[in-house]
C-alpha positions in Angstrom: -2.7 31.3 -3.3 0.1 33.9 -2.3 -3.3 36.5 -2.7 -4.5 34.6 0.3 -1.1 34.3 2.6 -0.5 37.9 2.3 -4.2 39.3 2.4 -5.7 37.0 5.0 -3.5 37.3 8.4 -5.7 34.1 10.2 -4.7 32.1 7.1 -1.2 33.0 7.7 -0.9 31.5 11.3 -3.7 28.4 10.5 -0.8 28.2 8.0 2.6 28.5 9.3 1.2 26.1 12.5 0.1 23.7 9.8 3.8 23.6 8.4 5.8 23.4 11.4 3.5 20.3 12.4 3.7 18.8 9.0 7.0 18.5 8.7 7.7 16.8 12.3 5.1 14.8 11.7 7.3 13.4 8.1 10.4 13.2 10.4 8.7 11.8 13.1 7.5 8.8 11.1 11.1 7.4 10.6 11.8 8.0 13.9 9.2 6.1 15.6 9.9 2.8 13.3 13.6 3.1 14.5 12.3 3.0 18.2 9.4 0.2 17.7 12.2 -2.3 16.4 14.7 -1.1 18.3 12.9 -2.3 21.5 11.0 -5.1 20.0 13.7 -6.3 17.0 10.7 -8.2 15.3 9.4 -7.1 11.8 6.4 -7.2 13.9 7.5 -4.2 15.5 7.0 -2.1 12.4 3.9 -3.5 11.7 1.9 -2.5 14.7 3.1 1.2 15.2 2.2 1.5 11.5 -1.2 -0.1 12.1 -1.8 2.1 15.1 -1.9 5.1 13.1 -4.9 3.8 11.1 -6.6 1.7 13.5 -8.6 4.5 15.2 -10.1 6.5 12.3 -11.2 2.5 10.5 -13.3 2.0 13.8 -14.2 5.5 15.1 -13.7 7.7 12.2 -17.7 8.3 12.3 -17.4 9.2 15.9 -14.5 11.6 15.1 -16.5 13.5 12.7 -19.9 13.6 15.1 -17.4 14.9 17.5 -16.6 18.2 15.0 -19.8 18.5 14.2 -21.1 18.6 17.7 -18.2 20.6 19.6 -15.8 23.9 18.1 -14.2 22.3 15.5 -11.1 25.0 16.7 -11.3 23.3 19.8 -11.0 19.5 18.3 -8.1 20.2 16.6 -6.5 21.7 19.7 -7.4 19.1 22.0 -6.0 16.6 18.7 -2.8 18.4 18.7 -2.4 18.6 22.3 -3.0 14.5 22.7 -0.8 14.1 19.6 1.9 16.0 20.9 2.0 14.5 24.7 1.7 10.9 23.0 5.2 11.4 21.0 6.9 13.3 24.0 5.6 10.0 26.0 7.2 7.8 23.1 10.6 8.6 23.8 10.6 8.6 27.9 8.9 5.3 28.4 11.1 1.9 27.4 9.0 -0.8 26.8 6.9 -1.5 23.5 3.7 -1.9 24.8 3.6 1.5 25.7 5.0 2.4 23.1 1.8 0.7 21.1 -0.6 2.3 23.0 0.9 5.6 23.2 1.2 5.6 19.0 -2.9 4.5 19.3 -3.0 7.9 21.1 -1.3 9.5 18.3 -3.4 7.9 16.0 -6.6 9.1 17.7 -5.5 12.8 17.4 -4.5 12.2 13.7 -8.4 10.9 13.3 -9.9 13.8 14.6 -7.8 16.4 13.4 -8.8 15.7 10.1 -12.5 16.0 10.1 -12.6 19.2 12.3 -9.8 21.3 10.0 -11.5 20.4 6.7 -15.3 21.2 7.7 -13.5 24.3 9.9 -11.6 25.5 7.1 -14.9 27.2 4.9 -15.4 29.2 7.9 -11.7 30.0 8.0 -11.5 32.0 4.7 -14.3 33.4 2.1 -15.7 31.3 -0.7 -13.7 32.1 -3.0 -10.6 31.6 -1.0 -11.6 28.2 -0.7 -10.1 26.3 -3.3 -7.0 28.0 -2.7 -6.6 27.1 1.1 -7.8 23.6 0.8 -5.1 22.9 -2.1 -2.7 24.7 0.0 -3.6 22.4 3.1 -3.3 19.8 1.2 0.0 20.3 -0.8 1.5 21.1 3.3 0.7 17.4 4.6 2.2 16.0 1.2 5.1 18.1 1.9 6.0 17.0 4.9 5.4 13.4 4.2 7.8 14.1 1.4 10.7 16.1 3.4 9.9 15.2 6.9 11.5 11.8 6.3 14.7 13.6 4.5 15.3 15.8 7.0 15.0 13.2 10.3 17.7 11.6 8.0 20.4 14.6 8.6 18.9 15.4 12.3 19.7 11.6 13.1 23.6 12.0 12.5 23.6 14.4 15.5 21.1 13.2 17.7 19.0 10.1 18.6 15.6 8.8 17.7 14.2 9.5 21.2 14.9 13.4 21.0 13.2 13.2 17.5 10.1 12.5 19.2 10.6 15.0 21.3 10.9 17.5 18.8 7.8 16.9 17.2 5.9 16.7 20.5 6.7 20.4 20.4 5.6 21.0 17.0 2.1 20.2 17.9 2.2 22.3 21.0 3.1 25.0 19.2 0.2 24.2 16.5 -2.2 23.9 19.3 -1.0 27.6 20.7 -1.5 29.0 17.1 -4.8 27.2 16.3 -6.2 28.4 20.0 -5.4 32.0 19.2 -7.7 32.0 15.6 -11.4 32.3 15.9 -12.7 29.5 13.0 -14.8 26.1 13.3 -17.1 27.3 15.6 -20.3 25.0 16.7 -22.7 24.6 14.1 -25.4 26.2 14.6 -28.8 24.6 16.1 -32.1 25.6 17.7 -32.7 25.6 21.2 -35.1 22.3 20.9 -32.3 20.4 18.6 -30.2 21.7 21.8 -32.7 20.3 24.1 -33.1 17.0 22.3 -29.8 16.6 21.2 -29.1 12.7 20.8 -26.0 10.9 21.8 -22.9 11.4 20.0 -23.1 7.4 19.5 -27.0 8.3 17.7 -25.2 11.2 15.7 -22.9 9.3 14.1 -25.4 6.6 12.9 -27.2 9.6 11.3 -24.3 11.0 9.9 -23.8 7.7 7.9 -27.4 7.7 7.2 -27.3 11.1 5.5 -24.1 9.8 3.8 -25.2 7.1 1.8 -28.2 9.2 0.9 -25.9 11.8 -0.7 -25.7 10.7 -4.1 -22.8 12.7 -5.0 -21.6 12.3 -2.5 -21.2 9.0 -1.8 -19.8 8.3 -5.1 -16.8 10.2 -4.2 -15.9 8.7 -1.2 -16.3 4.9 -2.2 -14.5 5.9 -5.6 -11.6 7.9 -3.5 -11.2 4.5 -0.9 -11.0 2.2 -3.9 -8.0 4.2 -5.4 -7.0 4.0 -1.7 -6.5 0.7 -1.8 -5.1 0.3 -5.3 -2.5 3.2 -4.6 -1.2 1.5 -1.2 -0.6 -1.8 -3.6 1.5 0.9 -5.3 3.2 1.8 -2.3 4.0 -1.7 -1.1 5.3 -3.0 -4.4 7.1 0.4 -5.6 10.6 -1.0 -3.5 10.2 -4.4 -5.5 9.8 -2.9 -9.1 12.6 0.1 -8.4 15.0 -2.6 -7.2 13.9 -6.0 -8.3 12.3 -5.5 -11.4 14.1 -1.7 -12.6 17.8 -2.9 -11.2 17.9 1.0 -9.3 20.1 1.2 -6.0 18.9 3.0 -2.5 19.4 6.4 -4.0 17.7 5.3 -7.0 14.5 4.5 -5.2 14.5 7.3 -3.0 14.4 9.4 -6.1 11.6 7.7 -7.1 9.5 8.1 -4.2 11.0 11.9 -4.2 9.2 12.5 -7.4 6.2 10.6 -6.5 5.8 13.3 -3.6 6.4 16.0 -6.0 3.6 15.1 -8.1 1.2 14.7 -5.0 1.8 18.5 -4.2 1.6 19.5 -7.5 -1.8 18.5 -8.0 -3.0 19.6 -4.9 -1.6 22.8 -5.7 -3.7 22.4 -8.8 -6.8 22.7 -7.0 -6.8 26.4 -6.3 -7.8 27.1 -10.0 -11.3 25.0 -9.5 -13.7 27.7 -8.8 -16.4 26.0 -10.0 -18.1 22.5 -9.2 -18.2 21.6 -12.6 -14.7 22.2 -12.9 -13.8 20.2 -9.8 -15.4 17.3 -10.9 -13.7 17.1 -14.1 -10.4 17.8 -12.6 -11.3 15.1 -9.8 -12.5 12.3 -12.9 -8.4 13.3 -14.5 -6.9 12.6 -11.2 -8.7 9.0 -10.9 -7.6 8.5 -14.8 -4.3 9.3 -14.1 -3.6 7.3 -11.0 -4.9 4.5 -14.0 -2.6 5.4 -16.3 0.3 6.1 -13.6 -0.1 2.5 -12.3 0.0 0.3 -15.6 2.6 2.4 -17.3 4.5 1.7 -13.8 3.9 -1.8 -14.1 4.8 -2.0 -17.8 7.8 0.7 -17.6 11.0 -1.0 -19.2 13.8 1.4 -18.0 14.2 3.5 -14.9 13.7 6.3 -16.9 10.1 5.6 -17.8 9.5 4.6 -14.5 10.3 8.3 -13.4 7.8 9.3 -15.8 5.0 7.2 -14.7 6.0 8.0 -11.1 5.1 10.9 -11.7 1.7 11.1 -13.0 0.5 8.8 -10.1 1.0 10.9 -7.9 0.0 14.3 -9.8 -3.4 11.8 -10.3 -3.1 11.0 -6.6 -3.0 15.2 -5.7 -6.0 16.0 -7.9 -8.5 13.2 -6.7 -7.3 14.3 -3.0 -7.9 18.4 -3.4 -10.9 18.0 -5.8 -13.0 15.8 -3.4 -12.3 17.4 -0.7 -13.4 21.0 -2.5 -16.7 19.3 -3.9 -17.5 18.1 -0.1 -17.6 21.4 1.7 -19.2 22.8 -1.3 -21.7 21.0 -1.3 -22.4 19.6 2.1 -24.2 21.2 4.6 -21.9 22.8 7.8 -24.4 21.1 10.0 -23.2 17.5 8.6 -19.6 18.4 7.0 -17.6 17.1 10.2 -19.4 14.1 9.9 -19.4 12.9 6.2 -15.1 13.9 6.1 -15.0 11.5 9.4 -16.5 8.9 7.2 -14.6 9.8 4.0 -11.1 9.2 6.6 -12.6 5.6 7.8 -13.1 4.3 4.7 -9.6 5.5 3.3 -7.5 4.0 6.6 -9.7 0.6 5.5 -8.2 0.6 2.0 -4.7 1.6 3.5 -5.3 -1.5 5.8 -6.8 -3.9 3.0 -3.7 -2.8 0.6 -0.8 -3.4 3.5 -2.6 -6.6 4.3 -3.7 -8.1 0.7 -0.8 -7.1 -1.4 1.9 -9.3 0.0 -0.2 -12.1 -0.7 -0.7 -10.7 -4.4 2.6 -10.6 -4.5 3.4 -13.8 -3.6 1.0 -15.4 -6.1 1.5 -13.3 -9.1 4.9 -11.3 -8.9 6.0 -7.6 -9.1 4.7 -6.3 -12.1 1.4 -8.2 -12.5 0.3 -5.9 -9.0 1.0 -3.0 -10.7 -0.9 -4.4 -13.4 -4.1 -5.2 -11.1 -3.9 -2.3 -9.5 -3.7 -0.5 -12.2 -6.9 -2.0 -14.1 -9.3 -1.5 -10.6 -8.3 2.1 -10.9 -9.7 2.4 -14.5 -12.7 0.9 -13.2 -13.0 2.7 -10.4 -12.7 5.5 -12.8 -15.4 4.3 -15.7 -18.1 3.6 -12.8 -17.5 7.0 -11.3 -17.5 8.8 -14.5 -21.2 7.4 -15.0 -21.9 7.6 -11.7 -21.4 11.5 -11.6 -22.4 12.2 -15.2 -25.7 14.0 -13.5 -23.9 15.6 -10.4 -22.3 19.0 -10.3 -22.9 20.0 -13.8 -25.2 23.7 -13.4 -23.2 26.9 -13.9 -23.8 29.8 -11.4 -26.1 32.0 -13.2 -24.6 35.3 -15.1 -27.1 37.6 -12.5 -26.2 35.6 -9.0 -25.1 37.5 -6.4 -21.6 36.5 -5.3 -20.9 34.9 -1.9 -19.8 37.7 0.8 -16.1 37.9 1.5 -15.1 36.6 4.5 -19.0 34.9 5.6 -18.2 31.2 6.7 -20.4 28.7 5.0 -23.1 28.3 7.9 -25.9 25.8 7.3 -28.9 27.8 6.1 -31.6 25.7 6.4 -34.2 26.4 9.5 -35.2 22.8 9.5 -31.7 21.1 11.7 -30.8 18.0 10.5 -33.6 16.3 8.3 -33.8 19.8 5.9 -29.7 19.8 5.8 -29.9 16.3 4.5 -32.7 16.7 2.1 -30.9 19.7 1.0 -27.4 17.9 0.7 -29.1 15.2 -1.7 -30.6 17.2 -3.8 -26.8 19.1 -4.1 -24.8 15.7 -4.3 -27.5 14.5 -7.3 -26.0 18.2 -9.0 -29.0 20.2 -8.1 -30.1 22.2 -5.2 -33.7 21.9 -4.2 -33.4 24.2 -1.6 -36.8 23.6 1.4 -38.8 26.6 1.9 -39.9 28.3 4.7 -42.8 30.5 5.1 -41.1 32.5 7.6 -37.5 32.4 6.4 -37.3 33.2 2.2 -34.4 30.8 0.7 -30.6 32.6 0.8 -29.9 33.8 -2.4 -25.8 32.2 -2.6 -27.5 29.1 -3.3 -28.7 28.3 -7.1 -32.5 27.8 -6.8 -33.5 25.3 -10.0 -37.0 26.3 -9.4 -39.4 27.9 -12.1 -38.8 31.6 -11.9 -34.7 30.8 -11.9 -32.7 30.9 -14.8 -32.5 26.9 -16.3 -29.7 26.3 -18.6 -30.7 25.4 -22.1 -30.3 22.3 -22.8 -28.6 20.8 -26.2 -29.3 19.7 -28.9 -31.3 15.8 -29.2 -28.6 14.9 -31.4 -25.5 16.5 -29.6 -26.9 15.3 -26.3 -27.1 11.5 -27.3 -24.2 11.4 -28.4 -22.6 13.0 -25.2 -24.7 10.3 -23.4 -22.8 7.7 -25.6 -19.2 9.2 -24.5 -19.5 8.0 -21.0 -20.0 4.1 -22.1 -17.9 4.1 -24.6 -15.0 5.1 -22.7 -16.2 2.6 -19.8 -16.0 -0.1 -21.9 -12.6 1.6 -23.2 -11.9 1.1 -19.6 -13.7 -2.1 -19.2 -11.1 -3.2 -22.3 -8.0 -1.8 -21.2 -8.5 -4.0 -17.2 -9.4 -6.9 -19.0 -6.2 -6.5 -21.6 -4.0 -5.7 -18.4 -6.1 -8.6 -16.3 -5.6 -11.0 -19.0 -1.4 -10.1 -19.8 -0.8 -10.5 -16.0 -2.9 -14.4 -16.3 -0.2 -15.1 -19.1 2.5 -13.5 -17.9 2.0 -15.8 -14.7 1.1 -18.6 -16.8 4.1 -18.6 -18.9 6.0 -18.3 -15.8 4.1 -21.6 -14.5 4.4 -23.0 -17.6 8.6 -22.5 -17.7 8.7 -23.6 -14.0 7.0 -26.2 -14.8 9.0 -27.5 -17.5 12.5 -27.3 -15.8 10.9 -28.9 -12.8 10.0 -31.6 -15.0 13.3 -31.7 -16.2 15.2 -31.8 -12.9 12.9 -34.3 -11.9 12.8 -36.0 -15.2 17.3 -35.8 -15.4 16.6 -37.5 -11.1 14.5 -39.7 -12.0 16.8 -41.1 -15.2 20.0 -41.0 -13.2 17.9 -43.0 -10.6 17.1 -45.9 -13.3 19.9 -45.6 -14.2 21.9 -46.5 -11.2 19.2 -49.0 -10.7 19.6 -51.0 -13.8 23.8 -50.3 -13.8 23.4 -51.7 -10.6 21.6 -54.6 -11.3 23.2 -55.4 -14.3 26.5 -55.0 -12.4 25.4 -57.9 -9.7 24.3 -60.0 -12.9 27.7 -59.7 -14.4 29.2 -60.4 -10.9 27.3 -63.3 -10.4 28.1 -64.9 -13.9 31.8 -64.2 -13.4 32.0 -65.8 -10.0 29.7 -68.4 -11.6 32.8 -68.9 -14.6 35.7 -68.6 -11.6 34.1 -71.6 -9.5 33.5 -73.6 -12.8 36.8 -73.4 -13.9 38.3 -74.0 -10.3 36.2 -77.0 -9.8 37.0 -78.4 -13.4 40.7 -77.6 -12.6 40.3 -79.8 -9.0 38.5 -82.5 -10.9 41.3 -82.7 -13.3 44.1 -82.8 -10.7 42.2 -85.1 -8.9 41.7 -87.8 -12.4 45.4 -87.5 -12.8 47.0 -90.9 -11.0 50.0 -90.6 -8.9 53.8 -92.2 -10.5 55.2 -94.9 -8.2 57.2 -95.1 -6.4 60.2 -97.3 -6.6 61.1 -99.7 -3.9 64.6 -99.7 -2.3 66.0 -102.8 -2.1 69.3 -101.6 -0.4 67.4 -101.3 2.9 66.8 -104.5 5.0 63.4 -105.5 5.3 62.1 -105.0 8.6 63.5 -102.5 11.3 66.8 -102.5 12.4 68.2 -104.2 15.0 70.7 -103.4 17.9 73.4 -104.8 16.6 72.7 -103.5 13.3 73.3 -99.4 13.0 71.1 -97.2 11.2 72.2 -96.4 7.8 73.7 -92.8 7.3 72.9 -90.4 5.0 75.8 -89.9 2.2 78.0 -87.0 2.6 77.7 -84.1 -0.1 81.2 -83.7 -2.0 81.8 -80.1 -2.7 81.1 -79.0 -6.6 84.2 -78.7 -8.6 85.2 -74.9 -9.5 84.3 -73.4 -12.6 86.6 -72.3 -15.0 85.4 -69.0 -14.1 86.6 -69.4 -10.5 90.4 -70.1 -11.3 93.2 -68.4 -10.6 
């Protein structure tokens, strides 16, 4: 890899441009959620700037890569820098966020066709066996600045404002577009002058394009096995806050650690790429990565400390760098220059839909089934992801070059080298994605030698033993039902672990409703039982009253006795009124004397 930075003067711009743009790109990310919610204040806000980024290569990703495949792929990825860098400039001067929407679409746009024209440009960038090296190292750059880009905005945001951020990284991708305009690489594929003649619409291209896709058996089994751990890593990335903090008890700094050494391990497995010199070798490197994003995921969901969870961190995302370099290295080997725009637009559709499925389906799985179990799921799809593929390719990319093969010429770029356009490219890229090149002859054009013609007169590799080979056709099934096992094991703890948690629920609902619905009766029948007491005492009070008034009313009156003194009659006028006796005083006590 430093072979090729300090021998190869085009890789060194293509590469310091690459940099510079990567790592405003990483900054620029924090910066534009700060704006979005800062003149929206909805988590809504977040939401759609972050679906903007994906939204154009899930519904023109084919038309991005008919459009490399069509035009100088040089001349894509300036125009895609240039658009990219007058969106984010825009960003920061306008002030409402419906512009600010449409101006991330922009963005977005440029991202989707950036990425199809530099990775079928980038054979014709270097030599062959450069290859592996400049594709790991273009891929260990974005990872980096996805990695320190968001560190570093960070720091600048102390001592300046999101706005100027944008700003910044506007002129980062002018200064990419400068550098890439200045290198001669990715120029038109070449056609005949009737294919130029009868060229169909870029509409009709990209229809063909998918049609040669799924004909590519290869192929095609790489890029529906790379979406699906697309979709099972961005579970990862949406529950990855909820296990660190929820689940792990780790602070901020904690989980920024985490997703520190996550990025680590993305660039070190890209980096790991530039030793695959050889298809065999890059699919077995590729089949690791997909077993240890498996691995990575249920040891995350299992992980009991914070420590382990470091660990397992870890080996996602090495996992995550290998199936990324590796598939990428198999594509341009194997398809042809004429189509390679076309099949990476595809491969960049069908990952932004498994970015989109996991954003939108694992809050939901959350919901239902908790922190841990995702991790769990996820974890189990990517071992089947990896069983199926592992059968899937057991046939592709498994011929050696022969000892007495002529090596590819230093510095030639990969140009399609079949006379036949677009029919003989794909019949050609079929027979490569199956593992074997069954290269269409013409009678006026002999076959180029840098291709491995498995024809009679070449050399066929001898083939193993009946016994040995059986048994290597038994390894593949037994470790997919090994796989099969282990998703159905982790399947079947997350049901109980969810269970259980129903089941406990479940129980101390019943008792709080159970303890409600006693105190309820309770007070019920105390309260009944309180009127029925109440009414028998007031029943004993008016008994006793009314057998007290009936007594008092039985007992007969004393009489009275008559005063004969008094004159019968009333008295007359000459006859006064008799007076009432005067009270003598009461004699002192003997207490009183003296």
């Amino acid at each position: 890899m430093l072979d090729l930075l300090r021998r190869d003067p085009r890789s060194r711009i293509f590469f310091v441009a690459h940099v510079q743009s990567s790592i405003g790109t990483g900054a620029a990310y924090v910066g534009l959620l700060l704006i979005a919610y800062e003149r929206l204040r909805s988590p809504w806000a977040i939401t759609l700037v972050l679906l903007a980024d994906f939204l154009p290569a899930m519904l023109l990703g084919p038309l991005f890569g008919a459009a490399a495949d069509r035009w100088s792929r040089r001349w894509c990825a300036v125009a895609s820098d240039l658009a990219r860098g007058g969106a984010f400039i825009a960003i920061a001067l306008v002030g409402s966020f419906e512009l600010t929407v449409l101006f991330a679409l922009i963005a977005g746009a440029g991202s989707g066709l950036f990425t199809p024209a530099v990775l079928a440009g980038l054979p014709s960038l270097v030599s062959q066996p450069r290859l592996p090296a400049a594709t790991s190292l273009y891929g260990a750059i974005a990872d980096l600045g996805h990695t320190v880009g968001p560190a570093l905005a960070a720091g600048v945001l102390v001592l300046t404002t999101p706005e100027a951020l944008m700003i910044a990284n506007g002129a980062t991708f002018a200064i990419s577009a400068l550098l890439l305009a200045r290198l001669r690489f990715g120029e038109r594929p070449a056609e005949s002058a009737g294919e130029r003649r009868l060229r169909p619409s870029l509409l009709a291209e990209a229809r063909s394009g998918l049609r040669a896709t799924a004909e590519m058996h290869g192929v095609r089994t790489l890029i529906l096995a790379s979406s699906a751990v697309i979709l099972f890593a961005g579970m990862f990335n949406v529950g990855e806050l909820l296990l660190a903090q929820g689940e792990l008890g780790a602070g901020e700094s904690a989980f920024s650690a985490l997703v520190a050494v996550f990025g680590v391990g993305v660039i070190a497995g890209s980096l790991a790429g530039s030793r695959a010199d050889t298809p065999a070798k890059q699919k077995r490197n590729y089949l690791l990565g997909l077993l240890g994003v498996a691995i990575g995921l249920v040891a995350s969901g299992l992980a009991p400390s914070y420590g382990v969870a470091i660990a397992t961190f870890g080996l996602t995302g090495i996992g995550n760098g290998l199936v990324l370099v590796h598939e990428r290295l198999l594509m341009q080997r194997t398809v042809p220059d004429g189509l390679m725009g076309r099949v990476f637009g595809v491969r960049d559709g069908l990952g932004a839909w498994g970015f989109g499925l996991a954003f939108a389906g694992a809050g939901a799985i959350l919901a239902l089934i908790g922190t841990r179990p995702l991790f769990l799921v996820a974890g189990a799809g990517a071992l089947v992801v990896w069983a199926v593929s592992a059968l899937a390719l057991r046939g592709a990319w498994n011929q050696r070059v022969p000892a007495g093969a002529p090596a590819p010429v230093p510095g030639e770029p990969l140009a399609s080298p079949f006379p036949g356009g677009l029919a003989s490219e794909t019949a050609a890229a079929v027979s490569l994605g199956r593992g074997a090149l069954i290269e269409p002859r013409s009678p006026a054009k002999p076959a180029p030698d840098r291709f491995i013609r498995m024809t009679d007169d070449a050399p066929q590799p001898t083939p193993a033993p009946r016994s040995q080979d059986g048994w290597r056709r038994l390894i593949p099934w037994g470790l997919a039902v090994l796989a099969l096992g282990l998703a159905a094991g982790a399947g079947g703890y997350a049901l109980g672990r969810t269970s259980g948690q129903d089941l406990e629920a479940a129980k101390l609902a019943g008792a709080r409703a159970g303890e409600e619905t006693g105190t309820s009766v309770g007070t019920e029948q105390g309260f009944k039982v309180g009127v029925q007491e109440g009414r028998r005492d007031g029943y004993r009070r008016a008994i006793r009253r009314a057998e007290s008034q009936a007594a008092d009313d039985a007992t007969p009156a004393p009489p009275v006795a008559p005063d004969l003194s008094a004159p019968e009659g009333p008295p007359t006028a000459d006859q006064p009124a008799p007076q009432p006796e005067a009270l003598e005083p009461a004699a002192p006590s003997s207490g009183d004397e003296g």
